[in-house]
C-alpha positions in Angstrom: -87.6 182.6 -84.6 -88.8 186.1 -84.0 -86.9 189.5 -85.5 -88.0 191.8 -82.4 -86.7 192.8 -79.3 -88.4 193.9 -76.2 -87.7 196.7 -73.8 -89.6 199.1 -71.4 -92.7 198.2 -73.2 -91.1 199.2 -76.4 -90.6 197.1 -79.5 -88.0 197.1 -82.1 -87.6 195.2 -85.6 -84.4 193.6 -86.1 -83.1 193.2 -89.7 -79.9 192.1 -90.6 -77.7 194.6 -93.3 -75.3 191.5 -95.7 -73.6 194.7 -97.3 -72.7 196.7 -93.9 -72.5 192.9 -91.9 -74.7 194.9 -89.2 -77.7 194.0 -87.2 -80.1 196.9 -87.8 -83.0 197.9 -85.7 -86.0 200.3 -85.0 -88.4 201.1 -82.2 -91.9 199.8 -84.0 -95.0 201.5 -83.5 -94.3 204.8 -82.6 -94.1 208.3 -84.6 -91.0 209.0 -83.8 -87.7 207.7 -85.5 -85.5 205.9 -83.3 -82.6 203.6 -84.6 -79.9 201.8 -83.3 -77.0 198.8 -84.9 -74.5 196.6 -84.2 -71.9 194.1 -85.5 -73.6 191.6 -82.9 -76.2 190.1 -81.3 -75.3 191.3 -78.0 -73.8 194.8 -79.3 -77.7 194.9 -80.6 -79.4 194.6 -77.7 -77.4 196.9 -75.8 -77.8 199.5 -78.3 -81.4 199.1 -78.4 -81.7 200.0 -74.7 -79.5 202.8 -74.7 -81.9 204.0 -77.9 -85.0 203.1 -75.7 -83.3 205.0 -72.2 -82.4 208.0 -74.5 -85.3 208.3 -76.4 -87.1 208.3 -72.7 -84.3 210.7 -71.4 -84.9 213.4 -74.4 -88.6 213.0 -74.2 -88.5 214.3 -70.6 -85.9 216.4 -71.4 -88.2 218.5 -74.0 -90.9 218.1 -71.7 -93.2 215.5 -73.7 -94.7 212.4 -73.6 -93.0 209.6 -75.5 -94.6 208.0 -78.1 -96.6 204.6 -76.8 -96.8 202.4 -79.4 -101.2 203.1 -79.7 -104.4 204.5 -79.0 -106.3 201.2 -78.5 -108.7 202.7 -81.4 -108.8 200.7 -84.2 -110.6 201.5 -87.4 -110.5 198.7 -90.2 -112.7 198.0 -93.3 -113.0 194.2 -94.5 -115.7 192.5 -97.1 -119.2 192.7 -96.3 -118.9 188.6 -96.0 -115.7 188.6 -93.8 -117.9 191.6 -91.5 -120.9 189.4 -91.8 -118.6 186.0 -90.7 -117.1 188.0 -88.0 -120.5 189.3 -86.3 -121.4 185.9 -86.6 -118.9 183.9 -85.2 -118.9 186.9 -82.1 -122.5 186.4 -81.4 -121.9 182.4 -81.4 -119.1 182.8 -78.5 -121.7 185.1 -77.0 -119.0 188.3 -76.6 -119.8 191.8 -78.7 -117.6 191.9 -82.1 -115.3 194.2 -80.1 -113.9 191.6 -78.1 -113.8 188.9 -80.8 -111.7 191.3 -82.6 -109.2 191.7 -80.0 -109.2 188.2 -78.9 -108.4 187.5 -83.0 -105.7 190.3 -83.3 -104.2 189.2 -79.9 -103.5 185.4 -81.1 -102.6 186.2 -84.5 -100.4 188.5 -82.9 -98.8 186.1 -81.5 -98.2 183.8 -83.8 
């Protein structure tokens, strides 16, 4: 079962609220704050796009660039024996540690 929606290449977290009895969301991985709800599952996912279509609407509206989710730079420090594990383990599929990374971010990502 996943909590997330996706919409114009935009992601949100889904949570639900017990106290409120609301479905309660956010666009993930951006800077800016964007939030929508709604009683249902349905009433959420049209709110989400109307947050997604106005956030794009205001962003053009002020002239700026909305927020994509990343860079594609990723800076990350791990133990010298999970570095070590990782360069080996790259070098033994025969791809640079870059792309071992990505392929091992990718499927967790997934899961």
């Amino acid at each position: 079962m996943s909590n997330a929606l996706t919409y114009k290449g935009f992601s949100a977290r889904i949570e639900f609220d017990a106290e409120d009895r609301i479905f309660v969301g956010r666009i993930a991985g951006i800077r800016d704050v964007v939030g929508f709800h709604a009683e249902t599952v349905a009433g959420l996912e049209k709110a989400f796009h109307v947050a997604v279509n106005d956030y794009l609407k205001a962003c053009a509206e002020l002239g700026q660039s909305p927020n994509k989710p990343v860079s594609g730079n990723l800076m990350l420090r791990v133990p010298t024996d999970v570095h070590a594990s990782a360069i080996e383990a790259a070098e033994l599929a025969g791809i640079s540690l870059n792309q071992w990374a990505a392929d091992a971010l990718r499927t967790a990502a997934r899961s």
